[in-house]
DSSP file (Angstrom, degrees, kcal/mol; ACC not computed):
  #  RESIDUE AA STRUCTURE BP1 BP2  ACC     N-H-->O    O-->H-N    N-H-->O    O-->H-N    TCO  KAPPA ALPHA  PHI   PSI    X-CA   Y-CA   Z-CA
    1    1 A X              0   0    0      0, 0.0     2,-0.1     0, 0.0   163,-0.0   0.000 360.0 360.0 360.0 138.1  127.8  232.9   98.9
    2    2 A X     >  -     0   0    0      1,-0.1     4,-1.6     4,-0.0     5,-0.1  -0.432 360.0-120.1 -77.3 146.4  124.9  235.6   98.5
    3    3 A X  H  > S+     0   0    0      2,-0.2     4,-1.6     1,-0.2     5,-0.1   0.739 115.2  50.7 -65.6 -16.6  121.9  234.6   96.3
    4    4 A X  H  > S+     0   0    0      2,-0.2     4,-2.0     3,-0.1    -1,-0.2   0.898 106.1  56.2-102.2 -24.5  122.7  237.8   93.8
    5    5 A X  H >> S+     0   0    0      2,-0.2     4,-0.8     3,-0.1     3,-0.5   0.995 105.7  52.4 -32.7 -76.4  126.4  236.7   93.6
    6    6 A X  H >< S+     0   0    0     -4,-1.6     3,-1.9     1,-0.2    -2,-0.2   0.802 112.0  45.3 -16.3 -71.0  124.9  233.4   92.4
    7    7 A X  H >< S+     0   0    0     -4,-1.6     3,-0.8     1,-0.3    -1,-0.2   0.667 109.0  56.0 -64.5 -42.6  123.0  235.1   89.8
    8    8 A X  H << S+     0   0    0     -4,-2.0    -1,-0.3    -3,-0.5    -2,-0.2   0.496 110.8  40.0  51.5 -74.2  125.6  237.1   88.8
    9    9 A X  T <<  +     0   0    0     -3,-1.9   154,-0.8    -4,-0.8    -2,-0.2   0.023  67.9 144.9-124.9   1.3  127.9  234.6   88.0
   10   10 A X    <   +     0   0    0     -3,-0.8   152,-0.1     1,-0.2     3,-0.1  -0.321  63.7  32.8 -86.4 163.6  126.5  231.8   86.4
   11   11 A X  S    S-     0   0    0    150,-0.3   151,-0.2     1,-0.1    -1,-0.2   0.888  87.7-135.3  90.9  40.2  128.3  230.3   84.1
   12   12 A X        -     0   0    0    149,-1.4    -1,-0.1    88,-0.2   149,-0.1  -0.347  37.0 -72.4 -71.9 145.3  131.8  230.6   85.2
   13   13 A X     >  -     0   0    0      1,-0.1     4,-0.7     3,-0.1    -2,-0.1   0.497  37.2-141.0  40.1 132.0  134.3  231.4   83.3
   14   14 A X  H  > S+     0   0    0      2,-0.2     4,-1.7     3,-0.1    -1,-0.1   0.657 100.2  51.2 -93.2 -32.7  135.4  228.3   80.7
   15   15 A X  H  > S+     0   0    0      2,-0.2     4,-0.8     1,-0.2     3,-0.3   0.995 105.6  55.4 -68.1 -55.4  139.4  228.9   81.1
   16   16 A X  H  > S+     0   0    0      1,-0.3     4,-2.4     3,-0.2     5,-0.2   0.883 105.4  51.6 -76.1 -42.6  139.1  228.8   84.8
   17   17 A X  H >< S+     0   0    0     -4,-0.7     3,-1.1     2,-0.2     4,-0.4   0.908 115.4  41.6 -18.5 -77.0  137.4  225.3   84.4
   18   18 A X  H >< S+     0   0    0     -4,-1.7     3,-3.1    -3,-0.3     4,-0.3   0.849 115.7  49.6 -58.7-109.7  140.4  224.2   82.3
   19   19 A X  H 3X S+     0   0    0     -4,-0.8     4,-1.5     1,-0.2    -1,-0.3   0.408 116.3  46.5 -12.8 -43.7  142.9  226.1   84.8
   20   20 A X  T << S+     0   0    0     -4,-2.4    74,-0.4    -3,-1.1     4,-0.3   0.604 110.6  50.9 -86.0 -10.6  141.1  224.2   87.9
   21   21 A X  T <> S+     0   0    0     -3,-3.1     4,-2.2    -4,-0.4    -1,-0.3   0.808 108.1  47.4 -96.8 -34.8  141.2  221.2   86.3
   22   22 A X  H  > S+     0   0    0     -4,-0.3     4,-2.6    -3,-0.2     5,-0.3   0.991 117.8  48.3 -76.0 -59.6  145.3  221.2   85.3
   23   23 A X  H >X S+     0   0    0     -4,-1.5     4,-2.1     1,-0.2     3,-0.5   0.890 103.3  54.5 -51.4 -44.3  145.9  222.2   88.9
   24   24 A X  H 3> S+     0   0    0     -4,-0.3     4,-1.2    -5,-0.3    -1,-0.2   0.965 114.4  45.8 -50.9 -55.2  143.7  219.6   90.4
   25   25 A X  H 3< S+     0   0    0     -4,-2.2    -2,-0.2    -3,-0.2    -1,-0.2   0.721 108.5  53.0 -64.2 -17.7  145.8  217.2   88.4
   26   26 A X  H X< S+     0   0    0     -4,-2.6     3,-1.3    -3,-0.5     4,-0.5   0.938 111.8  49.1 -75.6 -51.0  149.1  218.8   89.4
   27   27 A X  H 3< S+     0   0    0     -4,-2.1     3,-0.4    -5,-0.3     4,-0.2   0.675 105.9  59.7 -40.4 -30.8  147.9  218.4   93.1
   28   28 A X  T 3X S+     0   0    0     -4,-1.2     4,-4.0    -5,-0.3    -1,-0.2   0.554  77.3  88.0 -89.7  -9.7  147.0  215.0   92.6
   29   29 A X  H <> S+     0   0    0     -3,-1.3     4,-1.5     2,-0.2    -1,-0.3   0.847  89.3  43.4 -67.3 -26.2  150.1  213.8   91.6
   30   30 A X  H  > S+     0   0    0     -4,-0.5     4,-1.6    -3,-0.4    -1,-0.2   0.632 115.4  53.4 -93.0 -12.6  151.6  212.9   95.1
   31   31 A X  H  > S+     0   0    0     -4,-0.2     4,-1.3     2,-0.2    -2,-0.2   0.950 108.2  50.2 -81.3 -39.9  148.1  211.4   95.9
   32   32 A X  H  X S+     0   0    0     -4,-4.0     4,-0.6     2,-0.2    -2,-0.2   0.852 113.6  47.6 -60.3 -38.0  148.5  209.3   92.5
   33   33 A X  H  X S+     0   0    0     -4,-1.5     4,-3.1    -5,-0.2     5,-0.2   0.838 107.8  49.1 -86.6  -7.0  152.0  208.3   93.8
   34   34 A X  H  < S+     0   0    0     -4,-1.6    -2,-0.2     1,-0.2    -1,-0.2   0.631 110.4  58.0 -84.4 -16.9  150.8  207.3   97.6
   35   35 A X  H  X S+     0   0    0     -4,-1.3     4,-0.8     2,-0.2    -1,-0.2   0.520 108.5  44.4-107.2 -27.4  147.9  205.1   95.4
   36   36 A X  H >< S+     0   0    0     -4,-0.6     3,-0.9     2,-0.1     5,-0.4   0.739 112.9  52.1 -76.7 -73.1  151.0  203.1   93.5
   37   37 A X  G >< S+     0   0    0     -4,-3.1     3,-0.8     1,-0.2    -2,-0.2   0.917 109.9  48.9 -35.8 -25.2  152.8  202.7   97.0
   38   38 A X  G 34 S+     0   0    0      1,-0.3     2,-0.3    -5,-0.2    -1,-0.2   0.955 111.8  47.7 -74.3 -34.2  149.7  201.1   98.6
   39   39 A X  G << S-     0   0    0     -3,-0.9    -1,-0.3    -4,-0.8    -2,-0.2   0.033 136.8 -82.1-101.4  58.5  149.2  198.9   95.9
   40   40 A X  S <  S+     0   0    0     -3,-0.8     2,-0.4    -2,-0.3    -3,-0.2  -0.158  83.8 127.3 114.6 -31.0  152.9  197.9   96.0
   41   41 A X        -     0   0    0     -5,-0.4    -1,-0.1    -6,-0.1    -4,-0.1  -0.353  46.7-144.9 -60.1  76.2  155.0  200.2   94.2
   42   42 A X    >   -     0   0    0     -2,-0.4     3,-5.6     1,-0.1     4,-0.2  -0.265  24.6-116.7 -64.8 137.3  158.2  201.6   96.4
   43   43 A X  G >> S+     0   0    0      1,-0.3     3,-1.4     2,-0.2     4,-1.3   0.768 110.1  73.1 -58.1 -21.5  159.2  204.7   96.0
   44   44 A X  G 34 S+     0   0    0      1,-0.2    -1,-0.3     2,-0.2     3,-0.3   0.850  95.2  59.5 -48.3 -31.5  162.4  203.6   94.7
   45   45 A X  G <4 S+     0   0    0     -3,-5.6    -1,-0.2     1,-0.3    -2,-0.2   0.382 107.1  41.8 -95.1  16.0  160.6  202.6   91.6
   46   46 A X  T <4 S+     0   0    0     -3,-1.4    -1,-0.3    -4,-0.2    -2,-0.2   0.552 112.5  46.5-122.3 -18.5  159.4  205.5   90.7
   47   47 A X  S  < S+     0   0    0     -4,-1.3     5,-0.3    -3,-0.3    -3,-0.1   0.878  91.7  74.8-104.4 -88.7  162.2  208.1   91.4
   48   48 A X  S  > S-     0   0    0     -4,-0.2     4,-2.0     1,-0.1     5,-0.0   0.200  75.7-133.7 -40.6 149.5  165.5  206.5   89.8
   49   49 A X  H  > S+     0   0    0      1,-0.2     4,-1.2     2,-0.2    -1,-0.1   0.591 109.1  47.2 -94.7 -10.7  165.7  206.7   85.8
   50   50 A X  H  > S+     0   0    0      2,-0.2     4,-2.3     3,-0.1    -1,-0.2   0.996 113.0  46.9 -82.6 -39.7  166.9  203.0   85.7
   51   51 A X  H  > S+     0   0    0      1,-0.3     4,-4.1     2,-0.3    -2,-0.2   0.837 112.8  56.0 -82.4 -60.1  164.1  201.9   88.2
   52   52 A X  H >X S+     0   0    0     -4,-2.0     4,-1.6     1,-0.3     3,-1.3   0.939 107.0  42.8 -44.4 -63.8  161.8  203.9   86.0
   53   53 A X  H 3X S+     0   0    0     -4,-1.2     4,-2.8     1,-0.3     5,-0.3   0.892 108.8  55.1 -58.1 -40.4  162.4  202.3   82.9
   54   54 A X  H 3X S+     0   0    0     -4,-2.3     4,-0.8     2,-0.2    -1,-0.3   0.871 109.4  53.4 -66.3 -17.5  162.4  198.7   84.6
   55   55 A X  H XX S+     0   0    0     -4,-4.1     3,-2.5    -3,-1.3     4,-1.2   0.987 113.4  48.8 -71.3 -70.9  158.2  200.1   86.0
   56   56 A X  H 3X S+     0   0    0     -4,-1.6     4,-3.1     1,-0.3     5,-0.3   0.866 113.1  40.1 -55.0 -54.5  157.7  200.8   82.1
   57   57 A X  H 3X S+     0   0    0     -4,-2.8     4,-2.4     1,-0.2    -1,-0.3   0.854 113.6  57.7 -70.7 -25.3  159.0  197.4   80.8
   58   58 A X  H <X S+     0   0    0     -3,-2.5     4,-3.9    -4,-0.8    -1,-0.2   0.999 110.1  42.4 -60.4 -60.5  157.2  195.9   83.7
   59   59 A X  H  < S+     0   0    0     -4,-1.2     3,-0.5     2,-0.2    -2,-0.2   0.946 108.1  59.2 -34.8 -66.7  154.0  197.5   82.4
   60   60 A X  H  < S+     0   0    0     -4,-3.1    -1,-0.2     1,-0.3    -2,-0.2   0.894 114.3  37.9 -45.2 -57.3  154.7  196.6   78.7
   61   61 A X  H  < S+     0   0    0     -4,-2.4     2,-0.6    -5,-0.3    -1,-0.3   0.856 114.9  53.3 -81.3 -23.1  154.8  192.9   79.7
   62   62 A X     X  +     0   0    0     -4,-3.9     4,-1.1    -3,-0.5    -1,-0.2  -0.818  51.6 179.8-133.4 113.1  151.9  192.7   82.4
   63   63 A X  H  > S+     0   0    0     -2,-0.6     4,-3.7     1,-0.3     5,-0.2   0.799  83.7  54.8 -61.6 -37.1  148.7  194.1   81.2
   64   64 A X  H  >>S+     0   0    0      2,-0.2     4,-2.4     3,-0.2     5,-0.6   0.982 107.9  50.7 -67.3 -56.2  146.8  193.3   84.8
   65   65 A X  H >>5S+     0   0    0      1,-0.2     4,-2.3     2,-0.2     3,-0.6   0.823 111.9  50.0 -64.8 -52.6  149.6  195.3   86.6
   66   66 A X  H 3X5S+     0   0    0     -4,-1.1     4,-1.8     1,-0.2    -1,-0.2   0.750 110.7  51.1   9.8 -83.4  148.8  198.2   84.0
   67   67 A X  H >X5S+     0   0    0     -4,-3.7     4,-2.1     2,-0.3     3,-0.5   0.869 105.9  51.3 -10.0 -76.7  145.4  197.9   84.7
   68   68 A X  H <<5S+     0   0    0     -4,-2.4     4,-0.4    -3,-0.6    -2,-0.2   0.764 108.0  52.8 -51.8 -43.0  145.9  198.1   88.2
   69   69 A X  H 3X<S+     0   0    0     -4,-2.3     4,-0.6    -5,-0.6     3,-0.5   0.882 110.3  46.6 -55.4 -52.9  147.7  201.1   87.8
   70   70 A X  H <X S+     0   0    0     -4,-1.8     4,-2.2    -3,-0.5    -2,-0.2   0.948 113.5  49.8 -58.5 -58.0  145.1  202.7   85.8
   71   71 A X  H  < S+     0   0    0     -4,-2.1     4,-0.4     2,-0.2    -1,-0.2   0.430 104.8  54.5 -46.3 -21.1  142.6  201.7   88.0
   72   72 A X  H  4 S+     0   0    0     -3,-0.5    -1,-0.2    -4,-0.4    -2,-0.2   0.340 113.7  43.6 -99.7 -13.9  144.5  203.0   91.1
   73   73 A X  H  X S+     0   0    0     -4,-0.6     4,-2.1    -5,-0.2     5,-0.4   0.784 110.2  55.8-106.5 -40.6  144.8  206.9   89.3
   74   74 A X  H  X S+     0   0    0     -4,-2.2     4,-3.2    -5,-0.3    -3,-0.2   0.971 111.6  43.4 -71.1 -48.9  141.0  206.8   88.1
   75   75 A X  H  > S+     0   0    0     -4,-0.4     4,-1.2     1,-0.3    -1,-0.3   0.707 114.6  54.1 -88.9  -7.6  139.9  206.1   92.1
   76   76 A X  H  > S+     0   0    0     -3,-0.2     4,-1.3     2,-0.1     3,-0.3   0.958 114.2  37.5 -51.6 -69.8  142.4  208.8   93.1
   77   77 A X  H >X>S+     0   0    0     -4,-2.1     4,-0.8     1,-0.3     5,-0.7   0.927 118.3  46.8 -66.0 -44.8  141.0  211.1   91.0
   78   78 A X  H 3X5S+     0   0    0     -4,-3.2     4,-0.9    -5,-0.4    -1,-0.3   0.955 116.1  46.0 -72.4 -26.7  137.5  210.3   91.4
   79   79 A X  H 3<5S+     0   0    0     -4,-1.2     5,-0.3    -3,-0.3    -1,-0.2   0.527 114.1  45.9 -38.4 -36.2  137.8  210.1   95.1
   80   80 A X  H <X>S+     0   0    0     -4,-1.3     4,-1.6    -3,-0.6     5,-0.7   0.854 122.5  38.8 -90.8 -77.7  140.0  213.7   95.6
   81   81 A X  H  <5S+     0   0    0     -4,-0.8     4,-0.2    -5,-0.2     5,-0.2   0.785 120.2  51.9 -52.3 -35.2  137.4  215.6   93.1
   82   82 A X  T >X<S+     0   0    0     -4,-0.9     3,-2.1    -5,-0.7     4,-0.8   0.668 119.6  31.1 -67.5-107.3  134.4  213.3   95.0
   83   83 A X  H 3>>S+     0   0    0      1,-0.3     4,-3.4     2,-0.2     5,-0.6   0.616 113.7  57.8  -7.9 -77.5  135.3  214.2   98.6
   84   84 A X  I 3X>S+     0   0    0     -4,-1.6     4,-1.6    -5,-0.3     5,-1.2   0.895 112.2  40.5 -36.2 -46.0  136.7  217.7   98.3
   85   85 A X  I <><S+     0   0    0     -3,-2.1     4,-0.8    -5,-0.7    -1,-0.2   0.983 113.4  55.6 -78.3 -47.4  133.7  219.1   96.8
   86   86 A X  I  <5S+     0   0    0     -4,-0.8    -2,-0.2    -5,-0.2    -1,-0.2   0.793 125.4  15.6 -41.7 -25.9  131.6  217.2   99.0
   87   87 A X  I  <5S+     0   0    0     -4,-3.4    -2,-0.2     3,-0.2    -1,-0.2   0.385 139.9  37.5-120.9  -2.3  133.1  218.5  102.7
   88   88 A X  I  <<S-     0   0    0     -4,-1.6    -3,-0.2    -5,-0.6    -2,-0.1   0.682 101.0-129.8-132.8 -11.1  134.9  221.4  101.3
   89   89 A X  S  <<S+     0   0    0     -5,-1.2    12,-0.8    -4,-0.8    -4,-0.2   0.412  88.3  28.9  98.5   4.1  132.0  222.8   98.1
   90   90 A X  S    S-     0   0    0     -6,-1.0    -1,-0.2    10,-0.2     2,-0.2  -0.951  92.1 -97.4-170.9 172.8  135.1  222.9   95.4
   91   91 A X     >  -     0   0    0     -2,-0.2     4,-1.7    -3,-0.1     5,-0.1  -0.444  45.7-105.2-103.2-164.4  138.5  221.1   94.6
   92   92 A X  T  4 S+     0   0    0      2,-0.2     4,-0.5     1,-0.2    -1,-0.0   0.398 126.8  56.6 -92.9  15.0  141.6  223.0   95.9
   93   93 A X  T  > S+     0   0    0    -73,-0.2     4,-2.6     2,-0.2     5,-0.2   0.786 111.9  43.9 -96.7 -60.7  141.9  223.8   91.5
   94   94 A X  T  4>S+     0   0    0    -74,-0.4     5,-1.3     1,-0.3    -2,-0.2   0.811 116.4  42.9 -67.9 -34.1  138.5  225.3   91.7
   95   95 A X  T ><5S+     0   0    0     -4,-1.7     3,-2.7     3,-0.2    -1,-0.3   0.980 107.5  57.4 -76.6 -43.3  139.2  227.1   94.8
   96   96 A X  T 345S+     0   0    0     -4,-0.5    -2,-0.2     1,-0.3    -1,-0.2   0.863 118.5  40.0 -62.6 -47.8  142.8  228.4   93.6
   97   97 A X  T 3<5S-     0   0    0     -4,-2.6    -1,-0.3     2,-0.1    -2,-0.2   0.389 115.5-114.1-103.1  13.2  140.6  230.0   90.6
   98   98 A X  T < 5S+     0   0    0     -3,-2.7    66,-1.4    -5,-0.2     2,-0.3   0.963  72.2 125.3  62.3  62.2  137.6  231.1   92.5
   99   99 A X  E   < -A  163   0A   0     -5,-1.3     2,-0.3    64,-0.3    64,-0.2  -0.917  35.0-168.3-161.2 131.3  134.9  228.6   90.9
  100  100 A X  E     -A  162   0A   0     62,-1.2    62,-1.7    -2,-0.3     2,-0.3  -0.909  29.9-113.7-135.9 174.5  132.4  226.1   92.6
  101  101 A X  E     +A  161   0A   0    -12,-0.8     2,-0.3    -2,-0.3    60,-0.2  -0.729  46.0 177.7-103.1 115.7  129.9  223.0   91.8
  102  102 A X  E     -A  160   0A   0     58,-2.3    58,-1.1    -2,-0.3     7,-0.3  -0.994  33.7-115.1-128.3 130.2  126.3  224.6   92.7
  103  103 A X  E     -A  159   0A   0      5,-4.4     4,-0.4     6,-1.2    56,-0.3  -0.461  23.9-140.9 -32.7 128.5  123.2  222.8   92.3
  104  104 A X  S >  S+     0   0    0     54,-1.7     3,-0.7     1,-0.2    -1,-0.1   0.897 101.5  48.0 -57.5 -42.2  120.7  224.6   89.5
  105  105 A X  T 3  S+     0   0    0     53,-0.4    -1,-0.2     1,-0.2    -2,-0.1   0.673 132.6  18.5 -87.4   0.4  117.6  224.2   90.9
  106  106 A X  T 3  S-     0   0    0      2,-0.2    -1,-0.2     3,-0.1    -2,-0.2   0.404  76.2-140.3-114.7  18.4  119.1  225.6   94.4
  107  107 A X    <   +     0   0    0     -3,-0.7     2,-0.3    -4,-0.4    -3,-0.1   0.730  67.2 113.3 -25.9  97.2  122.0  227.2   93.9
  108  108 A X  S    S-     0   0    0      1,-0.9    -5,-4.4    -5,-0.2    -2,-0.2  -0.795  88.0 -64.1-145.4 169.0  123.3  225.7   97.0
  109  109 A X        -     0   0    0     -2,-0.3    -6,-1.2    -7,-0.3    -1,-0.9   0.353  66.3-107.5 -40.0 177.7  125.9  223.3   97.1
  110  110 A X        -     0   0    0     -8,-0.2     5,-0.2    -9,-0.2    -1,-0.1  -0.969  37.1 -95.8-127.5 152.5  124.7  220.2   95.3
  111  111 A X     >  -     0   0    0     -2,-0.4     4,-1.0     1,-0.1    -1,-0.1   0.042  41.5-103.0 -34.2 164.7  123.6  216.4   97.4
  112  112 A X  H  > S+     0   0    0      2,-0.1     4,-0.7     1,-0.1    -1,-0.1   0.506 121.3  56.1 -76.2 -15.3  126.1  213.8   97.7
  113  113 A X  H  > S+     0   0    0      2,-0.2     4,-2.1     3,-0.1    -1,-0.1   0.771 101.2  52.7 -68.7 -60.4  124.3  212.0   95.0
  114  114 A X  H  > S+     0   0    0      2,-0.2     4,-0.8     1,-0.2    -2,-0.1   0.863 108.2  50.9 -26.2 -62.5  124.4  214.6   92.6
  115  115 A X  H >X S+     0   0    0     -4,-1.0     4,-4.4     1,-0.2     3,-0.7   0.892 110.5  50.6 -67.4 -49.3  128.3  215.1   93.0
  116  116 A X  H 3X S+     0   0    0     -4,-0.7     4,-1.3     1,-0.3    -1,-0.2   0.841 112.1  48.0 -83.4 -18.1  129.0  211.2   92.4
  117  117 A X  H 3X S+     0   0    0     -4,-2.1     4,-1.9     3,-0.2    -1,-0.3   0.817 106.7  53.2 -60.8 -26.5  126.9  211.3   89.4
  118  118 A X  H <X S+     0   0    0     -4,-0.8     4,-1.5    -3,-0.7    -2,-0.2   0.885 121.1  35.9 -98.1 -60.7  128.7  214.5   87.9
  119  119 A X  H  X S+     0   0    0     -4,-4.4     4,-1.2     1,-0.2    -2,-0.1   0.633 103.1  67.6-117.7  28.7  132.2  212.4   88.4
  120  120 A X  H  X S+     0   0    0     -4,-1.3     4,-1.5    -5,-0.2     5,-0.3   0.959 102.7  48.3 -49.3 -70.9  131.2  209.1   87.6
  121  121 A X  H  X S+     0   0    0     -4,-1.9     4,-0.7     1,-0.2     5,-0.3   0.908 111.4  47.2 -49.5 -56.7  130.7  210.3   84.1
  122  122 A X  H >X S+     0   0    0     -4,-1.5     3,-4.0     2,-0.2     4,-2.8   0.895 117.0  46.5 -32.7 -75.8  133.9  211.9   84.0
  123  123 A X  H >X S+     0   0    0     -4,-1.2     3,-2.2     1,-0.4     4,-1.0   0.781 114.4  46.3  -8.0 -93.5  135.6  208.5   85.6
  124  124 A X  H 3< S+     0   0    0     -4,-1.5    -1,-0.4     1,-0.3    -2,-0.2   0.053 107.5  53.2 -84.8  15.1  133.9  206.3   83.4
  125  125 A X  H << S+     0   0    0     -3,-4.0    11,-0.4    -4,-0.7    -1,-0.3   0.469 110.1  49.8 -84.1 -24.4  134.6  208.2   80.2
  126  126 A X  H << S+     0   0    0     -4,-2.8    -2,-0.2    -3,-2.2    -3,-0.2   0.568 111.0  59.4 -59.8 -14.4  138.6  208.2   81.1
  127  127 A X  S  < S+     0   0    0     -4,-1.0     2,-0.6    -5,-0.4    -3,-0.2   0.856  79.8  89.8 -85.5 -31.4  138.0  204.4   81.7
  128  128 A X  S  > S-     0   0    0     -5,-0.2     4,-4.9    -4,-0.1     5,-0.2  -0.640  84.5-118.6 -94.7 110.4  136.8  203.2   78.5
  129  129 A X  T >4 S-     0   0    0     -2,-0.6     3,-2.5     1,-0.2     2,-1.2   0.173  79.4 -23.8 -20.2 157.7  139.5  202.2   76.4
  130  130 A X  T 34 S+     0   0    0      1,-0.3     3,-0.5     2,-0.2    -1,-0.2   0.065 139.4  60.2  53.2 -50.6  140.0  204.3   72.8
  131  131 A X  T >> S+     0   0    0     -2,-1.2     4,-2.2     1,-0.2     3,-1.4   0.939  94.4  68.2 -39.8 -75.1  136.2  205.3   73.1
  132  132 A X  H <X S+     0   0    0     -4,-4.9     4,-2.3    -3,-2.5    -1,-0.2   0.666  94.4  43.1 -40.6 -31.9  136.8  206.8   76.1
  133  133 A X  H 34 S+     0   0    0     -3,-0.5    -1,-0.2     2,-0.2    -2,-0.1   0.457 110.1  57.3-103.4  25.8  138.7  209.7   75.5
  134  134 A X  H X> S+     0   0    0     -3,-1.4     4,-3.7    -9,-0.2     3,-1.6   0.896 113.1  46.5 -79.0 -53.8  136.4  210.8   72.1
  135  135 A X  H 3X S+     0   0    0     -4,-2.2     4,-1.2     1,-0.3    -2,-0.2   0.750 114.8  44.9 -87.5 -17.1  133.5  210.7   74.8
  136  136 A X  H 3< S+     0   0    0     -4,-2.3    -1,-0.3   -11,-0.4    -3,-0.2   0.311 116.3  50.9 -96.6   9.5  136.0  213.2   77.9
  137  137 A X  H X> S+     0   0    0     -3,-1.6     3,-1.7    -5,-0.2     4,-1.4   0.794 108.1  52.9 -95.1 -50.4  136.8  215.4   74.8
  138  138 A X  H 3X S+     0   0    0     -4,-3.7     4,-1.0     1,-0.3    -2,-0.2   0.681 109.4  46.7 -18.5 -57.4  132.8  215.6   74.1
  139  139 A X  H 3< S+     0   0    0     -4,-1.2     4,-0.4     1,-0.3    -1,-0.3   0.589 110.0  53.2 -92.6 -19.8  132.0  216.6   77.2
  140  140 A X  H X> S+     0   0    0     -3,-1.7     3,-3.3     2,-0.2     4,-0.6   0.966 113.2  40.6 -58.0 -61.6  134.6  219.2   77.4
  141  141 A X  H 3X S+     0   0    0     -4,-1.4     4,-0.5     1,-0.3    -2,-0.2   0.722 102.2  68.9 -97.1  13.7  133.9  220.8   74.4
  142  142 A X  H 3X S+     0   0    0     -4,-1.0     4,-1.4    -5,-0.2    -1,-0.3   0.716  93.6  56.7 -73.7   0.5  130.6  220.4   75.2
  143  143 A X  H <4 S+     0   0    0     -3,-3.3     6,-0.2    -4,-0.4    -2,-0.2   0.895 108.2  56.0 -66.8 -44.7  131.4  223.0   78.1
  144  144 A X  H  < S+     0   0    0     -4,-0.6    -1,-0.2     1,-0.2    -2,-0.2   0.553 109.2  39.6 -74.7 -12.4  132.5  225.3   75.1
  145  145 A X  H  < S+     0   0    0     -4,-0.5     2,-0.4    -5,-0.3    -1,-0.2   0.786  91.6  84.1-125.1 -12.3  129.7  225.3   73.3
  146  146 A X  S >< S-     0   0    0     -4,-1.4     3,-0.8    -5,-0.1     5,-0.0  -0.681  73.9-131.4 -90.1 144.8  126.3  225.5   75.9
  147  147 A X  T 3  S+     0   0    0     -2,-0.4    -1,-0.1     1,-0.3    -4,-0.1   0.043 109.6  54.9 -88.4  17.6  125.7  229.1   76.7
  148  148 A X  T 3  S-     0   0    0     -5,-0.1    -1,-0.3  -136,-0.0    -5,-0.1   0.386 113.3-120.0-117.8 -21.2  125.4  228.5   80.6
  149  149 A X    <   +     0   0    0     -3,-0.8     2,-1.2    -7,-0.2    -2,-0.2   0.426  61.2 156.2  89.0  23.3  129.4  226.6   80.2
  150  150 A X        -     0   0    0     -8,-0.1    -1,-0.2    -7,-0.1    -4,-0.1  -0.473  32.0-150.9 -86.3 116.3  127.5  223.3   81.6
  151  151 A X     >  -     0   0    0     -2,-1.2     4,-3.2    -8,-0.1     3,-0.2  -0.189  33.5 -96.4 -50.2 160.1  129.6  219.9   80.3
  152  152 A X  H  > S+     0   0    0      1,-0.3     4,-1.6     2,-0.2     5,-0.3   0.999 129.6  52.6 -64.4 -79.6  127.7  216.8   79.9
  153  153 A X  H  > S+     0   0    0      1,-0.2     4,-1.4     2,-0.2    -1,-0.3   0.640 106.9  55.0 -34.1 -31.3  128.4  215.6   83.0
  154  154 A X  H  >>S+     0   0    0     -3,-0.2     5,-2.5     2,-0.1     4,-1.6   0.924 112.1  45.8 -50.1 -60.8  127.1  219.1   84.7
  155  155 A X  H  <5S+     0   0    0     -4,-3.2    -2,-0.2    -3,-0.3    -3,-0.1   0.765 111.4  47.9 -67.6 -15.1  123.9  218.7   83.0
  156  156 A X  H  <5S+     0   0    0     -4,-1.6    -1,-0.2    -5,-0.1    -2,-0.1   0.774 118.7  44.7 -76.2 -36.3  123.4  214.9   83.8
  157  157 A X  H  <5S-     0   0    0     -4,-1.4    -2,-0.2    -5,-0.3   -40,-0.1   0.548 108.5-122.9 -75.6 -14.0  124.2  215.7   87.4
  158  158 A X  T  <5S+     0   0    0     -4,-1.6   -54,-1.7     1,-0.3   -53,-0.4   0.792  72.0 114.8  64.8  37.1  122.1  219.0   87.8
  159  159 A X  E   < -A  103   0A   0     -5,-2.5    -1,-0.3   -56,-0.3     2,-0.3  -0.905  48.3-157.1-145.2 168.0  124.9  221.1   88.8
  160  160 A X  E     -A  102   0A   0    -58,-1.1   -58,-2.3    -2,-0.2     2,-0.5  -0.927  21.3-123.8-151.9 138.8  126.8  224.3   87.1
  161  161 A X  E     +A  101   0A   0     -2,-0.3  -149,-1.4   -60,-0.2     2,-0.4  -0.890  41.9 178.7 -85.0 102.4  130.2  225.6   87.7
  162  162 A X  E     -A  100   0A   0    -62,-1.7   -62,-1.2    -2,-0.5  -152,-0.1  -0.894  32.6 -96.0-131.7 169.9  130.2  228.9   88.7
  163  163 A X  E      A   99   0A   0   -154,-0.8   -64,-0.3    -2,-0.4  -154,-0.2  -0.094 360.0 360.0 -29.3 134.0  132.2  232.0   89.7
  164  164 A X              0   0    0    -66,-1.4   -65,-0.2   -67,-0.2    -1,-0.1   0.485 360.0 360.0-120.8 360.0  132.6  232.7   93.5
C-alpha cells in the first residue's frame, strides 16, 4: 500500500466495517462448528431438527456445557480475526470489502501486540454477561461517532481501519 493511498483513505468507510464484520461472522460459521466437534459435539447434533432441539434442552439444563460452548465461539472468533490480520494484514470480511487494520503512528501493518490488544477488547466485551453487550454496542457506535471512524478498541490498540 503506497504512503499517499494511506493518506487518502483514512478512515474507512463505516458500512464497510459493519459489511466486513457480518461476513467475517458468516465465514466463521463452519470454524464455530469444527470448535463444537473438537470439544465433543458430532455433527449429527447439530444438523437434524430433533438432534437440534435435544443440543438446546441440553444447554437449558447444563450451564457449564453452555459455557463451554460460548467459550469455544469467543476463541474462534478471537483467534480467526487474531491470526488473519496478523499473517494475512485483514480478515477475509475486510479483504472481501477492501479495508485493513494499519497502525497510526506508521501506517504499516500494526505489531502482534497491538492486534491482540485491539481484539481482546472486542472478546472480552462479548464475554461479559448482560454488561457486555451495552459495552460491544459502545464501541460500535463509538466508530460512528469519532471523525477518523476509530472504535474504542482501535483507539486503545493504536490502529485505524482503513480503505485499501
Amino acid at each position: 500500500m503506497s504512503e499517499e493511498a494511506v493518506v487518502v483513505d483514512r478512515g474507512a468507510k463505516r458500512i464497510l466495517r459493519v459489511g466486513a464484520y457480518a461476513l467475517d461472522l458468516f465465514i466463521m460459521s463452519p470454524l464455530f462448528a469444527l470448535a463444537l466437534v473438537i470439544m465433543g459435539y458430532s455433527e449429527q447434533d447439530m444438523t437434524s431438527r430433533a438432534d437440534i432441539d435435544a443440543l438446546a434442552e441440553r444447554f437449558s439444563e447444563d450451564a457449564d456445557t453452555l459455557r463451554n460452548v460460548f467459550i469455544g465461539l469467543l476463541l474462534t472468533f478471537f483467534v480467526y480475526r487474531l491470526l488473519s490480520q496478523f499473517f494475512f494484514g485483514r480478515t477475509i470480511g475486510k479483504a472481501a470489502t477492501g479495508i485493513a487494520v494499519l497502525a497510526v503512528d506508521s501506517s504499516e501493518s500494526p505489531a502482534f501486540d497491538r492486534l491482540v490488544i485491539r481484539e481482546l477488547i472486542v472478546v472480552f466485551s462479548l464475554a461479559i454477561p448482560v454488561v457486555g453487550i451495552f459495552i460491544f454496542l459502545g464501541d460500535a457506535i463509538s466508530m460512528f461517532t469519532n471523525s477518523r471512524g476509530r472504535a474504542w478498541h482501535d483507539r486503545a490498540a493504536g490502529t485505524e481501519v482503513v480503505a485499501s
